[in-house]
C-alpha positions as a LaTeX table, in Angstrom:
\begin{tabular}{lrrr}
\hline
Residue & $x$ (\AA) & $y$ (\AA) & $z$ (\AA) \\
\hline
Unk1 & 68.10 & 14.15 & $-1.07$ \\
Unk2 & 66.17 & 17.20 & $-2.48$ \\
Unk3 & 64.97 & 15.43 & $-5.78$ \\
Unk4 & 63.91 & 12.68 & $-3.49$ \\
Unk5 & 61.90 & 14.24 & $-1.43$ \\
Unk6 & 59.97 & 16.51 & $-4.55$ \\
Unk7 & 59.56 & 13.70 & $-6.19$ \\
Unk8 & 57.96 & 11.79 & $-3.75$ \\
Unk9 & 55.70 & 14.96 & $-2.59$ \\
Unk10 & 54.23 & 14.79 & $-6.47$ \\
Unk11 & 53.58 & 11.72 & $-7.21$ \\
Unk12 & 52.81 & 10.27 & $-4.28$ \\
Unk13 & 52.29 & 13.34 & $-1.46$ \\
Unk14 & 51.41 & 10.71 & 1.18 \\
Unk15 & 54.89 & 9.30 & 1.05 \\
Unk16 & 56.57 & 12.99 & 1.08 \\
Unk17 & 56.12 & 12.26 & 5.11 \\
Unk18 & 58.28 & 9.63 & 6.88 \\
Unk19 & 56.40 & 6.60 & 8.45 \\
Unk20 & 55.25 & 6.83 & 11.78 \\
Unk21 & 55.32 & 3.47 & 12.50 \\
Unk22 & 58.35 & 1.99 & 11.15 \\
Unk23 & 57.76 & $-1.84$ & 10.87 \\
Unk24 & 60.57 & $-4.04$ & 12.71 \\
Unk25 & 61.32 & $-7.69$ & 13.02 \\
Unk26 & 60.45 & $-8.87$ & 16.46 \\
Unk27 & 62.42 & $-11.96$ & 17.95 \\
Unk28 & 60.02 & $-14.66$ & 16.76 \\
Unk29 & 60.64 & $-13.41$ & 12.98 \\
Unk30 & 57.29 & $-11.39$ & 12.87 \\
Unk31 & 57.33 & $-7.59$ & 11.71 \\
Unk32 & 55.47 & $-5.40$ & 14.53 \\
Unk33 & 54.96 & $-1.46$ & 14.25 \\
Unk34 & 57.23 & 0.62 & 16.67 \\
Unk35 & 55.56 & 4.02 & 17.25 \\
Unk36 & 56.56 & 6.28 & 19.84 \\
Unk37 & 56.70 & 10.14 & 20.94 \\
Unk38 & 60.09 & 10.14 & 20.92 \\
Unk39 & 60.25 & 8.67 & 17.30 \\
Unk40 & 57.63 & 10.90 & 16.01 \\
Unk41 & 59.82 & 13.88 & 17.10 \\
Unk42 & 63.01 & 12.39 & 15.58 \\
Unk43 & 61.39 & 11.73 & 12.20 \\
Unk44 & 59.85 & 15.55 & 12.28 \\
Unk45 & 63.53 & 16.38 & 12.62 \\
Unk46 & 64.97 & 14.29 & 10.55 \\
Unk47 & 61.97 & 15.56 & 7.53 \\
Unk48 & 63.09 & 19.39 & 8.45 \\
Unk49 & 66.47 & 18.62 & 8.06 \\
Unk50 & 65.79 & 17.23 & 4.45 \\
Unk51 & 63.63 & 19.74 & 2.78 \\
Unk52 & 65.64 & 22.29 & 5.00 \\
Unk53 & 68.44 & 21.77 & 1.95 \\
Unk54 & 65.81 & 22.62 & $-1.47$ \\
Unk55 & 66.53 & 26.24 & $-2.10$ \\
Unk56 & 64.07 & 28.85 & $-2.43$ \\
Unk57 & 62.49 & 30.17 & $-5.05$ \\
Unk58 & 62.57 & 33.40 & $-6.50$ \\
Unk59 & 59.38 & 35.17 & $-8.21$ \\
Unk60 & 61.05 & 34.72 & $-11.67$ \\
Unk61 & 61.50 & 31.33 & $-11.39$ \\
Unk62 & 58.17 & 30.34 & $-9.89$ \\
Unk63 & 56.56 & 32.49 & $-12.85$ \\
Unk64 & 58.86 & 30.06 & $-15.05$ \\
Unk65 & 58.46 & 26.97 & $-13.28$ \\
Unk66 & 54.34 & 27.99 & $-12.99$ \\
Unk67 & 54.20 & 28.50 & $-17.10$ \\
Unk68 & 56.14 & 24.87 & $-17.30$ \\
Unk69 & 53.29 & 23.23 & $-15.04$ \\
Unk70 & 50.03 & 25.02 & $-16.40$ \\
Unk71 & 51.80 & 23.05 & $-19.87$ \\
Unk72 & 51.94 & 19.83 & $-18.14$ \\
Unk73 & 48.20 & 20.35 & $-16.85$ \\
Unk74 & 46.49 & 21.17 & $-19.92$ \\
Unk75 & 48.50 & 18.68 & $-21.84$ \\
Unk76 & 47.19 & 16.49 & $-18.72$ \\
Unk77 & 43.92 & 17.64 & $-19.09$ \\
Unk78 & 43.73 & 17.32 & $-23.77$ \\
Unk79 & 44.84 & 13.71 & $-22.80$ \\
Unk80 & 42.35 & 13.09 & $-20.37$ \\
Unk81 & 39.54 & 14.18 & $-22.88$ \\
Unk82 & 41.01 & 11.92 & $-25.21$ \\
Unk83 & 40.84 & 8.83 & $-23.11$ \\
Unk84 & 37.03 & 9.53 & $-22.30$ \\
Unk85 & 36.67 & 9.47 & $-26.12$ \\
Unk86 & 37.93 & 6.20 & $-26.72$ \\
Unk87 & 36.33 & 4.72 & $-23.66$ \\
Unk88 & 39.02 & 4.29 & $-20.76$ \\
Unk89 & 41.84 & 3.31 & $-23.06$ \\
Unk90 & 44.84 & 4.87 & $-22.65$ \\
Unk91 & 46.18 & 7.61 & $-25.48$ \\
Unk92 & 49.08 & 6.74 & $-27.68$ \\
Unk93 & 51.55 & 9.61 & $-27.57$ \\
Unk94 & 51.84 & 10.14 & $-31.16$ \\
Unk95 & 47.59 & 11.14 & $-30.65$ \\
Unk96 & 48.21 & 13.08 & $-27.96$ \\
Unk97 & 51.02 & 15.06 & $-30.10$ \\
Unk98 & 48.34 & 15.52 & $-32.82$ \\
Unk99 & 46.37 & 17.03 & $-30.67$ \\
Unk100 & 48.15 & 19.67 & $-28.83$ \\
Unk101 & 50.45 & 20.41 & $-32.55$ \\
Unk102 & 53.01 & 19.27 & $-31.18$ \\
Unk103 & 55.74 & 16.88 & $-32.79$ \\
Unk104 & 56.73 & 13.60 & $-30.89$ \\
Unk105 & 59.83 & 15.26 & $-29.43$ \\
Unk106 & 58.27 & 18.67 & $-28.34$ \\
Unk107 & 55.53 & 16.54 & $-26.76$ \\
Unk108 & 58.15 & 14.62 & $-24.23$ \\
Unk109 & 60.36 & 17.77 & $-23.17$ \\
Unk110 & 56.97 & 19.40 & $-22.20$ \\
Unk111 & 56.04 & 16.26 & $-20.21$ \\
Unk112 & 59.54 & 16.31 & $-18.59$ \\
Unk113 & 60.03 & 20.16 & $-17.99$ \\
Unk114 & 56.42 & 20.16 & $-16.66$ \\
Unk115 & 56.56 & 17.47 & $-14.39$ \\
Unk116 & 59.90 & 18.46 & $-13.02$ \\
Unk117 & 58.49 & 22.15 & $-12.38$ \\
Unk118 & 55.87 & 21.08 & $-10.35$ \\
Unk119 & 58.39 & 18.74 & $-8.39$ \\
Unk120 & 60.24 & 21.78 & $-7.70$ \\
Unk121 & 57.75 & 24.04 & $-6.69$ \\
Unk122 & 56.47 & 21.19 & $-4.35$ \\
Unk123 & 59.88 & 20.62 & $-3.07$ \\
Unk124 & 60.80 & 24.28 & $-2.33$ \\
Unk125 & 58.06 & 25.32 & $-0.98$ \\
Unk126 & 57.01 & 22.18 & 1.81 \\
Unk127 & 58.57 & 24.22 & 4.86 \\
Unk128 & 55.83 & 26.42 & 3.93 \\
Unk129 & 53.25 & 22.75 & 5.23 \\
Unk130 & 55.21 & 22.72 & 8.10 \\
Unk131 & 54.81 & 25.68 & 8.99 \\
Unk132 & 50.74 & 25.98 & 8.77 \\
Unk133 & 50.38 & 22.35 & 10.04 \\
Unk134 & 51.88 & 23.27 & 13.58 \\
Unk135 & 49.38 & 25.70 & 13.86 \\
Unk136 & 46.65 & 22.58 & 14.30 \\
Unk137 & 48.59 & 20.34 & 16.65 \\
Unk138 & 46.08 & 20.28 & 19.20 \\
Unk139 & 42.90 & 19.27 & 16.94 \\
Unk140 & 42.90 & 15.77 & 17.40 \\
Unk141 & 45.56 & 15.10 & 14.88 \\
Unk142 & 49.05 & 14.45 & 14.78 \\
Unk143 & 51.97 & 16.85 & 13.47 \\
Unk144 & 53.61 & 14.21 & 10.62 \\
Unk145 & 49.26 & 13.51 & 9.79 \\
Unk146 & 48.45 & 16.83 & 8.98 \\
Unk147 & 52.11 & 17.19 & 6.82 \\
Unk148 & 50.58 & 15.08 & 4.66 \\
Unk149 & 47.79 & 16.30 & 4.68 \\
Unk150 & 48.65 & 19.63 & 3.91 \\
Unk151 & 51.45 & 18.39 & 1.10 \\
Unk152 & 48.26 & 16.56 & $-0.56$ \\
Unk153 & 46.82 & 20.67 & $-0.65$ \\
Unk154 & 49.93 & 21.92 & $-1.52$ \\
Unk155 & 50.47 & 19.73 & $-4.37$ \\
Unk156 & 46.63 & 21.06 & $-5.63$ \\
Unk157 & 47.99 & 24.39 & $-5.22$ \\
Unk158 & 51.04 & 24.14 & $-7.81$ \\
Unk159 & 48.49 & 22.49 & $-10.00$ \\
Unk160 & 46.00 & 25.28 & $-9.50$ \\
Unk161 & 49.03 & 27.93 & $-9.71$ \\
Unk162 & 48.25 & 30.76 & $-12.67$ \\
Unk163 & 51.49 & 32.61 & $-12.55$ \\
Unk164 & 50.03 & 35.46 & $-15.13$ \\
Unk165 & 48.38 & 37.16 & $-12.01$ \\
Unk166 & 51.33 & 38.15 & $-10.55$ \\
Unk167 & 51.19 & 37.35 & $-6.82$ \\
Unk168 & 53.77 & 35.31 & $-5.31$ \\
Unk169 & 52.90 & 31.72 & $-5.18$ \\
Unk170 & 53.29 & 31.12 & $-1.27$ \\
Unk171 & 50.69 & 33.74 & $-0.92$ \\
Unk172 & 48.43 & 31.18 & $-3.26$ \\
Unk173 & 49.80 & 28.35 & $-1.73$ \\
Unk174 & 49.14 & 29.10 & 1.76 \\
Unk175 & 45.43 & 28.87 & 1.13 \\
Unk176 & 45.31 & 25.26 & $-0.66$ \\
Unk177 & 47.51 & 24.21 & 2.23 \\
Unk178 & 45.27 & 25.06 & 5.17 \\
Unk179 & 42.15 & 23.83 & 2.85 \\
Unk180 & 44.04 & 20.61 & 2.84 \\
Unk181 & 44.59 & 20.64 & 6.75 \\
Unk182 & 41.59 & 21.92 & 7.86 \\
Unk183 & 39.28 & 19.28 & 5.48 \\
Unk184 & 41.12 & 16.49 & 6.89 \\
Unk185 & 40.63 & 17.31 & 10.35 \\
Unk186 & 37.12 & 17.71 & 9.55 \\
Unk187 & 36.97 & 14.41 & 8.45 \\
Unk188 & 39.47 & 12.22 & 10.19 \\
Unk189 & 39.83 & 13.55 & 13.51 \\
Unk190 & 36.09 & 12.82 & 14.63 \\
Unk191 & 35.43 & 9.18 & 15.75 \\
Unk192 & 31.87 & 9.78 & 13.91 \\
Unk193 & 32.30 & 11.32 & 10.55 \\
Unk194 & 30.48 & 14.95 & 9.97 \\
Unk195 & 29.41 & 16.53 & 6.59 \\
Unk196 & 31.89 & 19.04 & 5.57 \\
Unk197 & 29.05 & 21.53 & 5.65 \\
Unk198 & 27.75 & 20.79 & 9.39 \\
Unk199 & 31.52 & 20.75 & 10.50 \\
Unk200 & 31.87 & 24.26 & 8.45 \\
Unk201 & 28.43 & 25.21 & 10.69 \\
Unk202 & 30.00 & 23.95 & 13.87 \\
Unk203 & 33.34 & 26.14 & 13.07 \\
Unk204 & 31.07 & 29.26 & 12.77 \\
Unk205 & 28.95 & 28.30 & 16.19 \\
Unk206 & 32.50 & 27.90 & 18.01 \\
Unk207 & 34.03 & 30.77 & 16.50 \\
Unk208 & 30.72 & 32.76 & 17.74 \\
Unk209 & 30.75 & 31.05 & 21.21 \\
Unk210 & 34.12 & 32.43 & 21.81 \\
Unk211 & 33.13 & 36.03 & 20.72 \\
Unk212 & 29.90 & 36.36 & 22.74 \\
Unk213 & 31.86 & 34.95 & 25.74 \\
Unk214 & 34.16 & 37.95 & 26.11 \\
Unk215 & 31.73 & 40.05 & 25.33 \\
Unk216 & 29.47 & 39.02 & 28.02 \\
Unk217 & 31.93 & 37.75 & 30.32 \\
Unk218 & 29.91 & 34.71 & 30.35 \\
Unk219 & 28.90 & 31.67 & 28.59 \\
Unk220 & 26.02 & 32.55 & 26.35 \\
Unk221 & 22.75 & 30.97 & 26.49 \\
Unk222 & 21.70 & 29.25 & 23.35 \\
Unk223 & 19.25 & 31.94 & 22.32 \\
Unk224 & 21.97 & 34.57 & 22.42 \\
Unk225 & 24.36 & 32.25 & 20.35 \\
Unk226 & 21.76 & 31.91 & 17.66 \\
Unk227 & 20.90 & 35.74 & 17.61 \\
Unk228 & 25.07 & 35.83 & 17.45 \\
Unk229 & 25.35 & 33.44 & 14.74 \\
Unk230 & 21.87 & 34.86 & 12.76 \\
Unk231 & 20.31 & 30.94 & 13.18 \\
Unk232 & 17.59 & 29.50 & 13.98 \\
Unk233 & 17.91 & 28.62 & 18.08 \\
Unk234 & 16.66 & 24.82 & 16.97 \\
Unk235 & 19.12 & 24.57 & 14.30 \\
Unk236 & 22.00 & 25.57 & 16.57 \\
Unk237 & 20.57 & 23.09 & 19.32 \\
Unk238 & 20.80 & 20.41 & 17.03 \\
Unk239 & 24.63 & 21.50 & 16.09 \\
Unk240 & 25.46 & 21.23 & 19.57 \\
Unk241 & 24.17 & 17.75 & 20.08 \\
Unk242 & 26.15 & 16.87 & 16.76 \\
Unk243 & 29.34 & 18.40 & 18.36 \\
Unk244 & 29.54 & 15.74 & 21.03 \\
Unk245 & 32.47 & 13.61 & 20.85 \\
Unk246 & 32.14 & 9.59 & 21.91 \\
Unk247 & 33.86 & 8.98 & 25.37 \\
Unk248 & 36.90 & 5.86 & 25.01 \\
Unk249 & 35.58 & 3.40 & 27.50 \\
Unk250 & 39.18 & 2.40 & 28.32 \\
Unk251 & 39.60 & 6.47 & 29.51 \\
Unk252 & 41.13 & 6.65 & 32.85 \\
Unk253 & 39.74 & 7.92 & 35.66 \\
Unk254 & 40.34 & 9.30 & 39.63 \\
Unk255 & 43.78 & 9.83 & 41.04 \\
Unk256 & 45.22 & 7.27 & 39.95 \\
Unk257 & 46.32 & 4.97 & 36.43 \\
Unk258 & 44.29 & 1.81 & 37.17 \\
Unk259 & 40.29 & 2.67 & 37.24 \\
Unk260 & 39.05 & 2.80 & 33.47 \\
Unk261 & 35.84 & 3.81 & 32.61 \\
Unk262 & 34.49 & 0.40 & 31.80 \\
Unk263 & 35.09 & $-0.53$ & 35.26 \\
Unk264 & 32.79 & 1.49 & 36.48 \\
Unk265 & 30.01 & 0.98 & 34.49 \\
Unk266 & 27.30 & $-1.41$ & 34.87 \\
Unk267 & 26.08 & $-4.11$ & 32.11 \\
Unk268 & 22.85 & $-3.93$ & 30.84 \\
Unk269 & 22.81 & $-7.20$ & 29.20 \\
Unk270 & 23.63 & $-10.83$ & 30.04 \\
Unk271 & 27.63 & $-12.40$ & 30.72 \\
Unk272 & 28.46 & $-14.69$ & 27.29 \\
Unk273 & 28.80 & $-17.50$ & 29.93 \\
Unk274 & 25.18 & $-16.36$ & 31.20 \\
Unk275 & 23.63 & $-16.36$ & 27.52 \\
Unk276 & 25.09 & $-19.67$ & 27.01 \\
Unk277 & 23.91 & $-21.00$ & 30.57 \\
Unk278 & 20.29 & $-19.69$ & 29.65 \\
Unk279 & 20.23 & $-21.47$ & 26.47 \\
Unk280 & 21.85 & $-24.47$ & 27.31 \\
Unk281 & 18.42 & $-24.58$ & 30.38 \\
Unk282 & 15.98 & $-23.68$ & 27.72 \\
Unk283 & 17.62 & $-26.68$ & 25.39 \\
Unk284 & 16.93 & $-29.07$ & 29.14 \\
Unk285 & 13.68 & $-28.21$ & 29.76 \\
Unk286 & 12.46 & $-28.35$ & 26.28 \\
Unk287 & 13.56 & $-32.04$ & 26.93 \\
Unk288 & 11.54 & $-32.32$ & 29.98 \\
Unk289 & 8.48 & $-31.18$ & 28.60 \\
Unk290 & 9.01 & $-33.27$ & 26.06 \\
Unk291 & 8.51 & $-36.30$ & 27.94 \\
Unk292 & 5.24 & $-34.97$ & 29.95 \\
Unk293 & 1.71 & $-35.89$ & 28.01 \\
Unk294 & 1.10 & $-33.60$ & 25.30 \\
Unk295 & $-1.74$ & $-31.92$ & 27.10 \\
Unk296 & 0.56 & $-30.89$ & 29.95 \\
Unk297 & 3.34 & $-30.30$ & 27.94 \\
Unk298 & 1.05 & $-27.82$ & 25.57 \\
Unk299 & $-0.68$ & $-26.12$ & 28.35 \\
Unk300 & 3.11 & $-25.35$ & 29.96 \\
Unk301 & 4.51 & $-23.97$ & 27.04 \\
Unk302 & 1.22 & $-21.51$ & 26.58 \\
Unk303 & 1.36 & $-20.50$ & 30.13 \\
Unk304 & 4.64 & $-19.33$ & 30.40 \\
Unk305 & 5.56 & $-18.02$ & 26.92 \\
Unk306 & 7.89 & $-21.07$ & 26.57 \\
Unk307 & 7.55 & $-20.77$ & 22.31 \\
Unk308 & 8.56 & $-16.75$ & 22.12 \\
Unk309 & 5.25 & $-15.97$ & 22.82 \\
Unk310 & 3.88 & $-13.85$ & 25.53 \\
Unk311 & 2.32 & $-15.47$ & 28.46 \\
Unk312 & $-1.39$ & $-16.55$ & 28.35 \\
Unk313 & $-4.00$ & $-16.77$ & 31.07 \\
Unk314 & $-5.82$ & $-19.80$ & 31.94 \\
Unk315 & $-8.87$ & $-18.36$ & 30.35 \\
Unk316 & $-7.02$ & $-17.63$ & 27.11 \\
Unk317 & $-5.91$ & $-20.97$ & 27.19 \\
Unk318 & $-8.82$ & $-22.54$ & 27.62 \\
Unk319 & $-10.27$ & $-20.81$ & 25.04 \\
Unk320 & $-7.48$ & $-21.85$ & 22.72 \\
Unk321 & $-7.83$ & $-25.57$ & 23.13 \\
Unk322 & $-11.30$ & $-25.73$ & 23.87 \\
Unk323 & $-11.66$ & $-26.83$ & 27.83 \\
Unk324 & $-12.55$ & $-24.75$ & 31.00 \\
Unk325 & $-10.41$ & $-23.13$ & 33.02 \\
Unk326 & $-10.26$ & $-25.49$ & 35.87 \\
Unk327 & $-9.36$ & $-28.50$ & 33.88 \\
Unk328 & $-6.26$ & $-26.15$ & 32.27 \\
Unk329 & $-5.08$ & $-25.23$ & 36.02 \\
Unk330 & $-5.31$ & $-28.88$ & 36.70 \\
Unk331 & $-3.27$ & $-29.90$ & 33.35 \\
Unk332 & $-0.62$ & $-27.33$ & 34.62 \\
Unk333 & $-0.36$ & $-28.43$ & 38.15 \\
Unk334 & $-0.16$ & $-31.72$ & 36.77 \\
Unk335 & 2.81 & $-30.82$ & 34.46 \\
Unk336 & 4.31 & $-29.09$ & 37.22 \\
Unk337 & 4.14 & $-31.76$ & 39.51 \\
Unk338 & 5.77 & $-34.25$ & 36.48 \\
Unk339 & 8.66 & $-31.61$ & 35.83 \\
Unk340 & 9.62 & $-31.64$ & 39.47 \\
Unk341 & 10.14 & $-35.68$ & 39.43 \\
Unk342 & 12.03 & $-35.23$ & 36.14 \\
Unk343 & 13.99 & $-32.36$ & 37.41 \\
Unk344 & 17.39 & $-33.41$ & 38.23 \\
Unk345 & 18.66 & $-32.33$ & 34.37 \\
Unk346 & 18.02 & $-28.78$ & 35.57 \\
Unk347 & 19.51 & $-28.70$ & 39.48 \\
Unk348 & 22.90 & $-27.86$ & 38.02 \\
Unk349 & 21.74 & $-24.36$ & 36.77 \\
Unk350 & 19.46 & $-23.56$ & 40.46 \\
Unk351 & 21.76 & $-25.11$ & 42.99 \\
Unk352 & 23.52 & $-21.58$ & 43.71 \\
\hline
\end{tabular}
């Protein structure tokens, strides 16, 4: 099981977690996602259980196993260099041989031992993710997300590894690990995406808000925060207003399980069915007017905006086809009075 799961952790470090949603045929044939609490916890289990059997290792071998990978990196790294050379394509072994002095052979056991150090030190050491992920179960996050998450930093770390300084590598480890975490919560747990720097800012403002508190006993103003935090008090005003997190609309509220939020909000806008009502009388009465003279029918449609236009005054209208103002209020009583005999296509949408 061990080689499984190190493998796995390397090349892949997403798939060093188990699924949380384990797809399932359902009765009519189609596969739907099963996720529950229950089976999150099992599959925690089940994952502790299985890297619960790689051994540890001891500070020889992780200086041996941390020589093998730095290898595998710079070989990594010569072949990389290469490939940018020749545009993209990939590097023949035998060039990539040349290049480090190495013959065909030596070439391949340094690939192998290299890559199967660094699946070790992955492997032995991902009780070490568990560990610092369960410190961030409550940021919006779950446990098995931030696993991977912190695998993904852990697997950086054995990459990073220099094993010529001499400190153990968990020490080193524990660091990439947390960066891992911590970035990913900073970018995934938020419904609206923050900079890594603001979120970095908005760490620092928290961290500050919770200091000044017990020191005052209260909850500082936002010119003492700032004065805490050495910022500028409309800098840290505009932090705050980034903090805020978006409310779910399908949130329940009062006593009770039935009253969502939604429910007890009012619409600003028009019902579909209203929208389509409303265009469905505009498409009528252009119809109607249609059929009045095209005096009437012109002096309507200027009156009362009927072309996306604002309303005019008799006056302006007047002045727009070139008659006074009493023969324009006479055209639109006229019109009027001819939409009223025509207006049976339109009853349907007043008779409530």
């Amino acid at each position: 099981m061990a080689p499984a799961i190190a493998a796995a952790s390397v090349a892949t470090p997403l798939k060093a977690v188990p699924s949380k949603a384990a797809p399932t045929k359902g009765s009519a044939g189609k596969t739907v996602a099963v996720r529950s609490a229950g089976a999150d916890v099992d599959l925690v289990r089940s994952y502790l259980r299985d890297i619960g059997r790689v051994p540890l290792l001891s500070h020889q071998q992780e200086i041996t196993l941390g020589r093998q990978v730095q290898e595998l990196m710079d070989l990594e790294a010569q072949e990389a260099e290469l490939s940018d050379q020749r545009g993209g394509e990939m590097v023949p072994p035998a060039e990539l041989a040349k290049a480090a002095g190495l013959s065909a052979a030596q070439l391949k056991r340094k690939l192998q031992a290299g890559r199967r150090a660094k699946e070790r030190m992955v492997a032995a050491n991902l009780r070490l993710v568990v560990s610092v992920a369960k410190k961030y179960t409550k940021r919006n996050m779950e446990l098995l997300d931030l696993i991977q998450e912190g695998t993904i930093g852990l697997v950086r770390g054995v990459e990073k590894f220099d094993p010529t300084r001499g400190y153990k590598f968990s020490t080193y480890a524990y660091w990439w690990i947390r960066q891992g975490i911590t970035r990913a919560i900073a970018e995934k747990s938020r419904t609206i995406r923050l900079p890594i720097h603001i979120t970095e800012m908005l760490n620092k403002l928290k961290k500050g808000q919770r200091e000044l508190s017990q020191e005052l006993g209260r909850t500082p103003s936002v010119t003492e925060l700032a004065g805490f935090v050495e910022l500028p008090e409309e800098e840290v005003k505009e932090l705050m207003c980034r903090a805020r997190q978006p409310v779910s609309l399908e949130m329940k509220v009062g006593d009770g399980d039935d009253t969502e939020l939604l429910d007890l909000l009012a619409g600003d806008g028009e019902l579909p069915s209203e929208q389509v009502e409303g265009e469905c009388l505009k498409g009528d009465l252009r119809d109607l007017l249609g059929q009045l003279p095209e005096l009437q029918e012109r002096v309507l449609r200027m009156r009362y905006g009927m072309d996306g236009e604002d309303p005019m005054s008799l006056t302006g209208i007047g002045r727009v086809i070139g008659i006074s103002r009493d023969r324009v209020r006479n055209l639109e009583r006229d019109g009027l009075a001819g939409l009223r005999r025509l207006s049976d296509q339109v009853e349907a949408y007043v008779a409530c």
